[in-house]
PDB file of N, CA, C, O and CB in Angstrom:
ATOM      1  N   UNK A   1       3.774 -16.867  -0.672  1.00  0.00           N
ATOM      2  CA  UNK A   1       3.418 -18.033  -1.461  1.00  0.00           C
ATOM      3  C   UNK A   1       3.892 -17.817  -2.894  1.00  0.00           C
ATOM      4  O   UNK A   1       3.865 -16.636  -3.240  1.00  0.00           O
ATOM      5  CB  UNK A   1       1.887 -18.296  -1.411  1.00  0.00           C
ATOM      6  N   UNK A   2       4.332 -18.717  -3.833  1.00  0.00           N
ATOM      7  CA  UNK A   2       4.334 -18.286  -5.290  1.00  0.00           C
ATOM      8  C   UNK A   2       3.598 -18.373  -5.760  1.00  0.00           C
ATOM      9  O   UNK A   2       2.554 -18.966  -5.489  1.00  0.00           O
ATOM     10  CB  UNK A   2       4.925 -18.618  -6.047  1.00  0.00           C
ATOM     11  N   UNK A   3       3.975 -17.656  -6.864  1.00  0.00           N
ATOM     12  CA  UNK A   3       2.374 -17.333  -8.049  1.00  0.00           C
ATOM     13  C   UNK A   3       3.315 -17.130  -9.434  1.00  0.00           C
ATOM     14  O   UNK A   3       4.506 -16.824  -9.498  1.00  0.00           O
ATOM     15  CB  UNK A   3       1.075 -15.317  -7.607  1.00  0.00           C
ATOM     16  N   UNK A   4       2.351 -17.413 -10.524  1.00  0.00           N
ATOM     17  CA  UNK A   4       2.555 -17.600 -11.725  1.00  0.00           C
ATOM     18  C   UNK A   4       2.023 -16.707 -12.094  1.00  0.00           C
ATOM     19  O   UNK A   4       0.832 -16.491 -11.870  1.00  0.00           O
ATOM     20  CB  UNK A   4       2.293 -18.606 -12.256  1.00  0.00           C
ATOM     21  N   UNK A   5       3.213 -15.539 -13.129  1.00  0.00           N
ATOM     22  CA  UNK A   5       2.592 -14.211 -13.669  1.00  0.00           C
ATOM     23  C   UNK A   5       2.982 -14.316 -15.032  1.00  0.00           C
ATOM     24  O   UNK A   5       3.566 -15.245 -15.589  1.00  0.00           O
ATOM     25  CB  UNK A   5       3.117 -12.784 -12.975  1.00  0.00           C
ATOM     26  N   UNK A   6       2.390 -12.722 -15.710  1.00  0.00           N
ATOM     27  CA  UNK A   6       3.122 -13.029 -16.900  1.00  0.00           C
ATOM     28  C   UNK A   6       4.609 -12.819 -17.104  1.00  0.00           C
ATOM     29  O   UNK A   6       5.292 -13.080 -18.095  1.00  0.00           O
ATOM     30  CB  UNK A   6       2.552 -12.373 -17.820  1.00  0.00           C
ATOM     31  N   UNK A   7       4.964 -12.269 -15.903  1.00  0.00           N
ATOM     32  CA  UNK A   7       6.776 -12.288 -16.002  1.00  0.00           C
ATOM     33  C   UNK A   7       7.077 -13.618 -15.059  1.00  0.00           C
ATOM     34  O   UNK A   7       8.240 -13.655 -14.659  1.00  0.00           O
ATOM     35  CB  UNK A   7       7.730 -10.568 -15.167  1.00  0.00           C
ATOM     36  N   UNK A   8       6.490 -14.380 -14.765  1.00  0.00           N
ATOM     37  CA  UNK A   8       7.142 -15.883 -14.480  1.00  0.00           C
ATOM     38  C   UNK A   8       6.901 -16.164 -12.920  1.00  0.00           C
ATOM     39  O   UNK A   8       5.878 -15.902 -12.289  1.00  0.00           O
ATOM     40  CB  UNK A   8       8.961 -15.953 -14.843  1.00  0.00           C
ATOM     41  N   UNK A   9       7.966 -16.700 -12.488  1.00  0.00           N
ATOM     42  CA  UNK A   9       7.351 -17.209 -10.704  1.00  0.00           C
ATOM     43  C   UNK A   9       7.856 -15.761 -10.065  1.00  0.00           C
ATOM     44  O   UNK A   9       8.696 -14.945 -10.443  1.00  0.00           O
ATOM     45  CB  UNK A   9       8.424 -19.034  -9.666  1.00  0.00           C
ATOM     46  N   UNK A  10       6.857 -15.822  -8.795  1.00  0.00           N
ATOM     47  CA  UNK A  10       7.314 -14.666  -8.074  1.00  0.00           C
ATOM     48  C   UNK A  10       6.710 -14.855  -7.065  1.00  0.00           C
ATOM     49  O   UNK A  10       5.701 -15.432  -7.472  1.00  0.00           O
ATOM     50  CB  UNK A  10       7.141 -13.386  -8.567  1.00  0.00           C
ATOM     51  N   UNK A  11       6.582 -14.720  -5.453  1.00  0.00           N
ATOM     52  CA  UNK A  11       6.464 -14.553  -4.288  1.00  0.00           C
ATOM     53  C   UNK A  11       5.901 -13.745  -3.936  1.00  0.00           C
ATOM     54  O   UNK A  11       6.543 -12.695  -3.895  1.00  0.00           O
ATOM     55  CB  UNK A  11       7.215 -14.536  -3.816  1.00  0.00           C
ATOM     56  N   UNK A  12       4.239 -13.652  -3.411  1.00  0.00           N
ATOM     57  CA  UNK A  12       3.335 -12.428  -2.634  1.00  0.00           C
ATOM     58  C   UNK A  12       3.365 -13.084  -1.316  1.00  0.00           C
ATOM     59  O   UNK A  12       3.801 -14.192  -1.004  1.00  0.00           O
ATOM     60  CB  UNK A  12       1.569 -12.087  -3.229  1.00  0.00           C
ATOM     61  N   UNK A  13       2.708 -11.999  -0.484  1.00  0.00           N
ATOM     62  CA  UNK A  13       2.143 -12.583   0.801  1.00  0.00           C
ATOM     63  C   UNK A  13       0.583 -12.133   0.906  1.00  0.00           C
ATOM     64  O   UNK A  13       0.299 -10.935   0.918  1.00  0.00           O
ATOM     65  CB  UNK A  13       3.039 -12.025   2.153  1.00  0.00           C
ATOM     66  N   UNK A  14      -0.478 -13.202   0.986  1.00  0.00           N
ATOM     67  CA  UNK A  14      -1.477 -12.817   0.924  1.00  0.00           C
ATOM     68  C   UNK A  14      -2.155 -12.414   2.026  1.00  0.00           C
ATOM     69  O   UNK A  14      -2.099 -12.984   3.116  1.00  0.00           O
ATOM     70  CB  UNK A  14      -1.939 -13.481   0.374  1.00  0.00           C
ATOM     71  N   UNK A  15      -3.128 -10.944   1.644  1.00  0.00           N
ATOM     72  CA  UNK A  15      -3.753 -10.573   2.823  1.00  0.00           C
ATOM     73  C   UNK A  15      -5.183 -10.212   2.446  1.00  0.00           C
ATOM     74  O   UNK A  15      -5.413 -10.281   1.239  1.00  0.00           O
ATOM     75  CB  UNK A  15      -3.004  -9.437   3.519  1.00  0.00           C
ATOM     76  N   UNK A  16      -6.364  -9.777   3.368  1.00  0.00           N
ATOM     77  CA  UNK A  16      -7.295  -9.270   3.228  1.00  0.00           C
ATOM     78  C   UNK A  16      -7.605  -7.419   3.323  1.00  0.00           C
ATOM     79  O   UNK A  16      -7.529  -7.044   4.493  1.00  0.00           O
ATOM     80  CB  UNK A  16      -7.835 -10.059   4.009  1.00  0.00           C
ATOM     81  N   UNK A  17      -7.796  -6.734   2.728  1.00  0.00           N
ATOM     82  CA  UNK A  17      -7.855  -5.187   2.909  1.00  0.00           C
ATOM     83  C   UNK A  17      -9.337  -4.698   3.630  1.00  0.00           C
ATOM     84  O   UNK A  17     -10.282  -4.886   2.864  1.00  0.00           O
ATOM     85  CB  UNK A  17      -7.686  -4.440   1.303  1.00  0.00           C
ATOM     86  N   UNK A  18      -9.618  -4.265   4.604  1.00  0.00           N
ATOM     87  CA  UNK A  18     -10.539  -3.527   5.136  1.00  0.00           C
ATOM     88  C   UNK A  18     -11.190  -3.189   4.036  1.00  0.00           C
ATOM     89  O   UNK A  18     -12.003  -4.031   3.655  1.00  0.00           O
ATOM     90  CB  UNK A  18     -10.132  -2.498   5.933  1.00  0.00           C
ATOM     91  N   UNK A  19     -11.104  -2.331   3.473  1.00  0.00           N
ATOM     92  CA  UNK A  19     -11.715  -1.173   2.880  1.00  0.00           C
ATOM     93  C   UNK A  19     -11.006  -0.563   1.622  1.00  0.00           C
ATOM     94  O   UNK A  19     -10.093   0.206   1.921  1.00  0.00           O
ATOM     95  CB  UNK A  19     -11.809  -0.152   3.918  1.00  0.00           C
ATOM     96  N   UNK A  20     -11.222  -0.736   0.292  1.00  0.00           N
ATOM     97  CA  UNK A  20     -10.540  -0.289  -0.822  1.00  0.00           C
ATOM     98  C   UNK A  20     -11.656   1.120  -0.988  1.00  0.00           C
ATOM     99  O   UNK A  20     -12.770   1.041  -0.471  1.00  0.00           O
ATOM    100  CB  UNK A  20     -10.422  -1.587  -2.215  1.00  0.00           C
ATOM    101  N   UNK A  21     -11.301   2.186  -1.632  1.00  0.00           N
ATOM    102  CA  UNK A  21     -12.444   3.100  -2.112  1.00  0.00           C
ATOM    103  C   UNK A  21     -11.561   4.187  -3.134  1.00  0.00           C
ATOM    104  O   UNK A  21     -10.537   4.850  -2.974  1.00  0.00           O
ATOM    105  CB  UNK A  21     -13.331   3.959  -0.639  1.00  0.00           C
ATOM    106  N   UNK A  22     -12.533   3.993  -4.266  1.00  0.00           N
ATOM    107  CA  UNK A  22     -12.097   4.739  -4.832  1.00  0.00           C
ATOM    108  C   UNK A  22     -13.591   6.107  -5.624  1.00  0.00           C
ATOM    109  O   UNK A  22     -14.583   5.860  -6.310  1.00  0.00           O
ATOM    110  CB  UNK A  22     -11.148   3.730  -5.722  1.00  0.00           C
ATOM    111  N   UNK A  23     -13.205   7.057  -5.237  1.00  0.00           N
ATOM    112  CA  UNK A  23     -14.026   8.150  -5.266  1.00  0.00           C
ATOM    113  C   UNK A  23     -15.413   7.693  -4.293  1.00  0.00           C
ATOM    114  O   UNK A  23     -15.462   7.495  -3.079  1.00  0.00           O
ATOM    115  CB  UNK A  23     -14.354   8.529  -6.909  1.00  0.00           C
ATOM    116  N   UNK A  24     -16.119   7.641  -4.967  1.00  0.00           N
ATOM    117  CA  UNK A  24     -17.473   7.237  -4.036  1.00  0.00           C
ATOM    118  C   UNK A  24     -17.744   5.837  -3.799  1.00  0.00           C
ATOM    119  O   UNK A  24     -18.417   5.281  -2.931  1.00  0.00           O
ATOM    120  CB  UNK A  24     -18.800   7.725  -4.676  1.00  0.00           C
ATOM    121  N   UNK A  25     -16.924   5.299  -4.973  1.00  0.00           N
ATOM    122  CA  UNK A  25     -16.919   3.354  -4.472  1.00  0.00           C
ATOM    123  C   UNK A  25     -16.140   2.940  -3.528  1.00  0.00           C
ATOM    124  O   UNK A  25     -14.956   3.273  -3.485  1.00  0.00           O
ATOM    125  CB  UNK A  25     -16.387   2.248  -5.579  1.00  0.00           C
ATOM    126  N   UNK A  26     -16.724   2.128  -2.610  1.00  0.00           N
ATOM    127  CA  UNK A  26     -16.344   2.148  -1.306  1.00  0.00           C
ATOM    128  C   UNK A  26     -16.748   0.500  -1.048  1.00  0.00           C
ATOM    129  O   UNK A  26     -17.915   0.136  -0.902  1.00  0.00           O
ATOM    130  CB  UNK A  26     -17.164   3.414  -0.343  1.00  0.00           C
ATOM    131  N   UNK A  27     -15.091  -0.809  -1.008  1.00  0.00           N
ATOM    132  CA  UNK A  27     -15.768  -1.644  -1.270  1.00  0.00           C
ATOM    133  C   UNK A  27     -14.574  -2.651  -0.140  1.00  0.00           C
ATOM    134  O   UNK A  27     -13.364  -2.510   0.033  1.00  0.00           O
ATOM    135  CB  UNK A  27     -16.096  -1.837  -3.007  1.00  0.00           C
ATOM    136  N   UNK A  28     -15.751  -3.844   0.574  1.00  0.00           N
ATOM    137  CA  UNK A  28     -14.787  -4.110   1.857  1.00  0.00           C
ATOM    138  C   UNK A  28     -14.572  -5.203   1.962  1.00  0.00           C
ATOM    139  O   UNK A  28     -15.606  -5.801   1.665  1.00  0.00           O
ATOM    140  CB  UNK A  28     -15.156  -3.770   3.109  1.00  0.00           C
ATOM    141  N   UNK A  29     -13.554  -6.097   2.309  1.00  0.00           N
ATOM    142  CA  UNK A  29     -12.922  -7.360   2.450  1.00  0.00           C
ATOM    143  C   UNK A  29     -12.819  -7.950   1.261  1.00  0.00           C
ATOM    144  O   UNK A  29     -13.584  -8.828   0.860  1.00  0.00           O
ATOM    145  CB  UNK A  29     -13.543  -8.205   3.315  1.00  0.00           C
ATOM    146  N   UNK A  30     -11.356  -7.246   0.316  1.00  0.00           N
ATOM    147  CA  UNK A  30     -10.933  -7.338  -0.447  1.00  0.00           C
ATOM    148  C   UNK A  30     -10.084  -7.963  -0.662  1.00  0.00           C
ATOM    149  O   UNK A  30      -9.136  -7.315  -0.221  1.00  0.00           O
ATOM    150  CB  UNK A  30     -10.886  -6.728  -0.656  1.00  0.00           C
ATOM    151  N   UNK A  31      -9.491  -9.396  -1.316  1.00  0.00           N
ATOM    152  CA  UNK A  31      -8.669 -10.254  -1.071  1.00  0.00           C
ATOM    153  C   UNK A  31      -7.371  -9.263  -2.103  1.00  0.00           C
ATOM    154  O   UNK A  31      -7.682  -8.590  -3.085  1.00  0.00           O
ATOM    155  CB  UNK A  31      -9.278 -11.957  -1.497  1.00  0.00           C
ATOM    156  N   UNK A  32      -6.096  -9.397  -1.622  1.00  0.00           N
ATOM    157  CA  UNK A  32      -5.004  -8.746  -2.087  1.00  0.00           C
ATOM    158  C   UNK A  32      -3.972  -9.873  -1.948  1.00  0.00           C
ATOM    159  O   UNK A  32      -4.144 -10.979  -1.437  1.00  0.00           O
ATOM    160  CB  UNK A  32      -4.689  -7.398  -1.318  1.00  0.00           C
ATOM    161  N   UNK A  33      -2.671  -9.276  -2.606  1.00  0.00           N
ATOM    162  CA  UNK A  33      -1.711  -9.929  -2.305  1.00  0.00           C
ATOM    163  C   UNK A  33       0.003  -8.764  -2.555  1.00  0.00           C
ATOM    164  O   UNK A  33       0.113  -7.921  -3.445  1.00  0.00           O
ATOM    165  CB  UNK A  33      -1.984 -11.370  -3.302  1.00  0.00           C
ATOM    166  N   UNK A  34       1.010  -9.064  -1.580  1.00  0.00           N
ATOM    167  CA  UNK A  34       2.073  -7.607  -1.550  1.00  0.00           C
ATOM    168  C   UNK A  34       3.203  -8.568  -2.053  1.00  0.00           C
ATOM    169  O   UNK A  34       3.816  -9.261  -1.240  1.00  0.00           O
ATOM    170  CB  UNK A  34       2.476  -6.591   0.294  1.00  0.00           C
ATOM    171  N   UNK A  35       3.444  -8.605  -3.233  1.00  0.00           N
ATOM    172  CA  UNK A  35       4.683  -8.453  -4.226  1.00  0.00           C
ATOM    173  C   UNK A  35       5.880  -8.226  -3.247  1.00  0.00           C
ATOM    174  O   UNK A  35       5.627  -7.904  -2.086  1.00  0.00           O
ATOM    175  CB  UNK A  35       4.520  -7.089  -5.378  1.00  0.00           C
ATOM    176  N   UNK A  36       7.444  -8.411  -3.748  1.00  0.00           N
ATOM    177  CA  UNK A  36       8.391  -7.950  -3.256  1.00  0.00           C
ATOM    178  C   UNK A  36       8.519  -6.810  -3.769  1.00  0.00           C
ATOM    179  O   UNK A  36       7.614  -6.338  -4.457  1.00  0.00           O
ATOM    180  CB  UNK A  36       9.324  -8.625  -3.293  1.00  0.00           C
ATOM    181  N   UNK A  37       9.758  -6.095  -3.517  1.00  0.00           N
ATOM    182  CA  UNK A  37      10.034  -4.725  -3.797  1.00  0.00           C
ATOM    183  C   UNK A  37      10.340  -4.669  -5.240  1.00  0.00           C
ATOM    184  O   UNK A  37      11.188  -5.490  -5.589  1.00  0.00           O
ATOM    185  CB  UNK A  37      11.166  -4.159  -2.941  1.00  0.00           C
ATOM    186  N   UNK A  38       9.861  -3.902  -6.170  1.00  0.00           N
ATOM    187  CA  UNK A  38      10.896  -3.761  -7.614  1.00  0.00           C
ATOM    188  C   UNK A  38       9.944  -4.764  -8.309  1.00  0.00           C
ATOM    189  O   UNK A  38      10.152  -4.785  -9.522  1.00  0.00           O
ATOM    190  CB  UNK A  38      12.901  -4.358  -7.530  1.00  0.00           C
ATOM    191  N   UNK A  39       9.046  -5.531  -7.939  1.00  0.00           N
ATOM    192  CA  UNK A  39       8.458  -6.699  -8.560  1.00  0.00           C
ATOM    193  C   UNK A  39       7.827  -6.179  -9.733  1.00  0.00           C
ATOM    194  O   UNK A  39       8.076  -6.493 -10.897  1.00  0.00           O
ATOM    195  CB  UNK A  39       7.480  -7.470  -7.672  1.00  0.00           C
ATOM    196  N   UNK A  40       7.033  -5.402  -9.340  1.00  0.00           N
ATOM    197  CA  UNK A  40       5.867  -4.391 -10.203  1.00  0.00           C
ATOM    198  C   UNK A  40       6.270  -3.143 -10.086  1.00  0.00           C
ATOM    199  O   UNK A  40       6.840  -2.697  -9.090  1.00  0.00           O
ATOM    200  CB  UNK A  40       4.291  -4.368  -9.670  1.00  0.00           C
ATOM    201  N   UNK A  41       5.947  -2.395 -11.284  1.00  0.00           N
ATOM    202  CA  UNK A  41       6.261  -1.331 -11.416  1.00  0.00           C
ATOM    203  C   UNK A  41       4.994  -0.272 -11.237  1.00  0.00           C
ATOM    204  O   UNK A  41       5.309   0.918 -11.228  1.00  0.00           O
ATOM    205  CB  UNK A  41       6.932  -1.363 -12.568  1.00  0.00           C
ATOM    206  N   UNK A  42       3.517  -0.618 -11.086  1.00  0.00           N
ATOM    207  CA  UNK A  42       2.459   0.164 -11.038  1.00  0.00           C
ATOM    208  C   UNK A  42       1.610  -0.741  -9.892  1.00  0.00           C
ATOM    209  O   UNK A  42       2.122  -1.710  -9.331  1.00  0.00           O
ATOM    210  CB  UNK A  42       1.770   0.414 -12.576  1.00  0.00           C
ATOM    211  N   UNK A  43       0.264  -0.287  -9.636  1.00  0.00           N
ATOM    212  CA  UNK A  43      -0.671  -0.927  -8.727  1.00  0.00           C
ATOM    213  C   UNK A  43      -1.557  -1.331  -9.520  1.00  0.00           C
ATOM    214  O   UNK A  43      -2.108  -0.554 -10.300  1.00  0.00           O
ATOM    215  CB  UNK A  43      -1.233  -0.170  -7.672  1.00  0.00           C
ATOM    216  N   UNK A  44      -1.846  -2.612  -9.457  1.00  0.00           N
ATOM    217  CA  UNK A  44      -2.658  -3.493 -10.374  1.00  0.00           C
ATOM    218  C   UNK A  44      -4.489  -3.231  -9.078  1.00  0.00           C
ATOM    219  O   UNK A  44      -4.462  -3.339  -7.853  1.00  0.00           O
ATOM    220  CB  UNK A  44      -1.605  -5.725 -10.531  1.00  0.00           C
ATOM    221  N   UNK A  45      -5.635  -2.937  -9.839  1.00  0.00           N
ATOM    222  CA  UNK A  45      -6.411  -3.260  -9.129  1.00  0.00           C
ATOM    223  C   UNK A  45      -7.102  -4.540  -9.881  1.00  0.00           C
ATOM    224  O   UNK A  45      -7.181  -4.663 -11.103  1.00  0.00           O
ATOM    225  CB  UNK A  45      -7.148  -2.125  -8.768  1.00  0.00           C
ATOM    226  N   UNK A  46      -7.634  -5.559  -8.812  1.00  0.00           N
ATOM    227  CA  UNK A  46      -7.653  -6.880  -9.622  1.00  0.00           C
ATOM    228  C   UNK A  46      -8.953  -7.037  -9.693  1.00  0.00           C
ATOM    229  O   UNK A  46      -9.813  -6.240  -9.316  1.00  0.00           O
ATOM    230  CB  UNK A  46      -6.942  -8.159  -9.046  1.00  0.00           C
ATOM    231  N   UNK A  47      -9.167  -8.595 -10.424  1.00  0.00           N
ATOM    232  CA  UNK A  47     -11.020  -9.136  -9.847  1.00  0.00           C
ATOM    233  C   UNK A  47     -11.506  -9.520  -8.653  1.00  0.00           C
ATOM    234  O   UNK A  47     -12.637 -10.003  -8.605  1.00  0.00           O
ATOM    235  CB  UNK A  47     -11.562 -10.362 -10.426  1.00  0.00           C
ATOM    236  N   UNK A  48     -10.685  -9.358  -7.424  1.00  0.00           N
ATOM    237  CA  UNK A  48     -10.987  -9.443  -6.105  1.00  0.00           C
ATOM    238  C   UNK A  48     -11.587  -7.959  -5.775  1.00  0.00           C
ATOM    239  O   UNK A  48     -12.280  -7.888  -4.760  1.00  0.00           O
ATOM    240  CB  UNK A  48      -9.678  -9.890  -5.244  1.00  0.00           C
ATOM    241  N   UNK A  49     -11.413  -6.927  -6.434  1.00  0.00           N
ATOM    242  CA  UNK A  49     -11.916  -5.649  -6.257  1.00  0.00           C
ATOM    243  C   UNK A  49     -13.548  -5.480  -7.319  1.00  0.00           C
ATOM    244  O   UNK A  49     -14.665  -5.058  -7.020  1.00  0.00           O
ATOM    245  CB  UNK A  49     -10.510  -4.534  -6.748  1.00  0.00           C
ATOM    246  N   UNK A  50     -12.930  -6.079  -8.709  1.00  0.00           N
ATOM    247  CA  UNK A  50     -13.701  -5.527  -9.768  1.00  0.00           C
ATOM    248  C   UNK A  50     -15.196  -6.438  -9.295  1.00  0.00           C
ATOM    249  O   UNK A  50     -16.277  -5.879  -9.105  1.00  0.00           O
ATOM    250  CB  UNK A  50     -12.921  -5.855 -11.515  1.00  0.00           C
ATOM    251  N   UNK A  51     -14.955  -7.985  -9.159  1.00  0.00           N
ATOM    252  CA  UNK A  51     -16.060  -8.287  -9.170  1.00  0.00           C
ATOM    253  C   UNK A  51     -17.052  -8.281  -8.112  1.00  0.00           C
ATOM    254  O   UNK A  51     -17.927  -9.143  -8.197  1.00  0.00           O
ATOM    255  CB  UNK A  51     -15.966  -9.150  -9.569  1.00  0.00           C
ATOM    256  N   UNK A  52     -17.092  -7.351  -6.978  1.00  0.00           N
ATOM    257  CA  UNK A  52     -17.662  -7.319  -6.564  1.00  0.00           C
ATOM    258  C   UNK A  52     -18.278  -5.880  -6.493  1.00  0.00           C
ATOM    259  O   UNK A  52     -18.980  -5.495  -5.558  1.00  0.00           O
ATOM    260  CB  UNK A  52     -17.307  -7.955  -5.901  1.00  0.00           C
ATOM    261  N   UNK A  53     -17.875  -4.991  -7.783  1.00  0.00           N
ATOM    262  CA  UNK A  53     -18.833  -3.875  -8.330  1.00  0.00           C
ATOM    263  C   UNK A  53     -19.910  -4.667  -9.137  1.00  0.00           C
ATOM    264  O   UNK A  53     -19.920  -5.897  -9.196  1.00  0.00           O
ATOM    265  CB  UNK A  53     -18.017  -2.705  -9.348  1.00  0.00           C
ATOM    266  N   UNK A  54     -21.049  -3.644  -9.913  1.00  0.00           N
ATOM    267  CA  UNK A  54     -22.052  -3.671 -10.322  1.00  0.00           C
ATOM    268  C   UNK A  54     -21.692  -3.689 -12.086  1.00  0.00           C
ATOM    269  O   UNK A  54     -21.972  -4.639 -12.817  1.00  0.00           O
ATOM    270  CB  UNK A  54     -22.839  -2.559  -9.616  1.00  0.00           C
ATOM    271  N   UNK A  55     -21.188  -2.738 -12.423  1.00  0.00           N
ATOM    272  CA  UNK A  55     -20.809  -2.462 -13.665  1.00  0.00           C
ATOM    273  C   UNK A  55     -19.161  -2.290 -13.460  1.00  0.00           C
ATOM    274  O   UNK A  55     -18.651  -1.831 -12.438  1.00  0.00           O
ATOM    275  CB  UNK A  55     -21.641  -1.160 -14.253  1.00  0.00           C
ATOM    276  N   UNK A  56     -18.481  -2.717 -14.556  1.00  0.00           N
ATOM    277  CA  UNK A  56     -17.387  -2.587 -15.006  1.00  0.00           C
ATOM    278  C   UNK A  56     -17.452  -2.297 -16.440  1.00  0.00           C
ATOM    279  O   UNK A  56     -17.898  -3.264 -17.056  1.00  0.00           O
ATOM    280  CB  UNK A  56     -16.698  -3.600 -14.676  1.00  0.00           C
ATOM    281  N   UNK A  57     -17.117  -1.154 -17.285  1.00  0.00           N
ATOM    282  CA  UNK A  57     -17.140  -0.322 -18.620  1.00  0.00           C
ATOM    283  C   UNK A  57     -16.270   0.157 -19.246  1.00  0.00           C
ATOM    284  O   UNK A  57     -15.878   1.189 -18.701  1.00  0.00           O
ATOM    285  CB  UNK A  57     -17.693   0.577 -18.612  1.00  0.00           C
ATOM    286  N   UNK A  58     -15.692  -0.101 -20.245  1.00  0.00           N
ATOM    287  CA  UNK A  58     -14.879   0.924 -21.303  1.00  0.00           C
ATOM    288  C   UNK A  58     -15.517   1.888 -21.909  1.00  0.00           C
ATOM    289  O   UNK A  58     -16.402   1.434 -22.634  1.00  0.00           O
ATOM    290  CB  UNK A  58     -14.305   0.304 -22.416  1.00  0.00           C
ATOM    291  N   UNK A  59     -15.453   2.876 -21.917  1.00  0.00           N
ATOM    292  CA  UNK A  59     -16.168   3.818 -22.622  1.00  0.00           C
ATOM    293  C   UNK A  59     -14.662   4.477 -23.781  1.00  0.00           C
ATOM    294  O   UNK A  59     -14.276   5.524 -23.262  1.00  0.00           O
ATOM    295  CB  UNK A  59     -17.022   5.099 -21.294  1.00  0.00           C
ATOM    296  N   UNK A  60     -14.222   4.315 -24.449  1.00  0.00           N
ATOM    297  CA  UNK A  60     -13.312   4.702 -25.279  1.00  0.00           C
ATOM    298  C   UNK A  60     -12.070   4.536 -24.448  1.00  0.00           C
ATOM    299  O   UNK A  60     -11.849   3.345 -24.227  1.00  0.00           O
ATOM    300  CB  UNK A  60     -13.574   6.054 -25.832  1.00  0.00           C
ATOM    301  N   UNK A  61     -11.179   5.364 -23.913  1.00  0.00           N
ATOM    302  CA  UNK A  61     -10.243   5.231 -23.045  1.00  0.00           C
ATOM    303  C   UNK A  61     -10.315   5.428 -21.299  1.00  0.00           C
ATOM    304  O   UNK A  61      -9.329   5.541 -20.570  1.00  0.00           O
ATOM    305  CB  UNK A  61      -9.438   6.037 -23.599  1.00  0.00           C
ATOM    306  N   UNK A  62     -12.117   5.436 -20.755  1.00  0.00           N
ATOM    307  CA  UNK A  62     -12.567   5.486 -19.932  1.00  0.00           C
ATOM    308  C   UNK A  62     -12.858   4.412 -19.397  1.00  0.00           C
ATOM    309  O   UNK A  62     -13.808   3.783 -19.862  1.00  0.00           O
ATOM    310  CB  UNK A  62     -13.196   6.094 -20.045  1.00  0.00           C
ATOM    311  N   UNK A  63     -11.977   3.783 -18.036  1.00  0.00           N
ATOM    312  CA  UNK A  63     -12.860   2.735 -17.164  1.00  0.00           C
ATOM    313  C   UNK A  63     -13.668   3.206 -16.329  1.00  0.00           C
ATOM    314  O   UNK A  63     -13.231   3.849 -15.374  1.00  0.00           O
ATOM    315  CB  UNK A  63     -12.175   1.867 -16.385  1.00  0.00           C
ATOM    316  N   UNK A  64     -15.331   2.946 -16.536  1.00  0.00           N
ATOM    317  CA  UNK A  64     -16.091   2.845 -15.497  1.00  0.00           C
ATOM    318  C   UNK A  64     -16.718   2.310 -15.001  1.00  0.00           C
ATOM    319  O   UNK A  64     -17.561   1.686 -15.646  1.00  0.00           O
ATOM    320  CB  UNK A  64     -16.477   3.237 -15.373  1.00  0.00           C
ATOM    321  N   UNK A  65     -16.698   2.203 -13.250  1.00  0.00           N
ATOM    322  CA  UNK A  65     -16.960   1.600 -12.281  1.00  0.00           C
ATOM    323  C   UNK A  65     -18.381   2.048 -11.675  1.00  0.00           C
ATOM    324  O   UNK A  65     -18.506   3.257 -11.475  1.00  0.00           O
ATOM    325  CB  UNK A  65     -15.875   1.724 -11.490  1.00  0.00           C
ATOM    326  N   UNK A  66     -19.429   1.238 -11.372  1.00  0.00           N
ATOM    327  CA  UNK A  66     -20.103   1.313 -10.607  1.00  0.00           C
ATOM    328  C   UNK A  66     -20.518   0.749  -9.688  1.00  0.00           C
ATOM    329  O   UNK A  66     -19.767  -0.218  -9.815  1.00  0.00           O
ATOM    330  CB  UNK A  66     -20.553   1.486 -10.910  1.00  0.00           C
ATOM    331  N   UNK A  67     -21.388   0.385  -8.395  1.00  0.00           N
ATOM    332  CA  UNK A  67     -21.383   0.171  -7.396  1.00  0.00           C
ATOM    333  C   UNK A  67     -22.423  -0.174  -7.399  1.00  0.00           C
ATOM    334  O   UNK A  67     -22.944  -0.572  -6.357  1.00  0.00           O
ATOM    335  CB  UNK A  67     -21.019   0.841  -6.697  1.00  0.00           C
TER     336      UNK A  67
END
């Protein structure tokens, strides 16, 4: 489908993820979407992940997550 980024139009295919977890957060039916190749250069985790934690925090150059 296209989508509007900050580098302009671009093409995902959207899917749902089982199970994202990161260290002890452990969080399930996560809406995603897979970019073409070269699109992005890093892994974005989004608000389909974030908002369904408890806390989301900056602590100086620290993001923390809770559950």
């Amino acid at each position: 489908i296209p989508v509007n980024t900050a580098n302009g139009l671009t093409h995902v295919a959207p899917l749902v993820i089982d199970r994202v977890s990161l260290g002890d957060i452990e969080v399930r039916n996560v809406e995603a979407a897979v970019t073409r190749p070269g699109t992005l250069h890093v892994t974005l985790l989004g608000m389909s992940f974030l908002k369904k934690l408890e806390r989301v925090d900056f602590r100086g150059r620290t993001l923390v997550l809770a559950q």
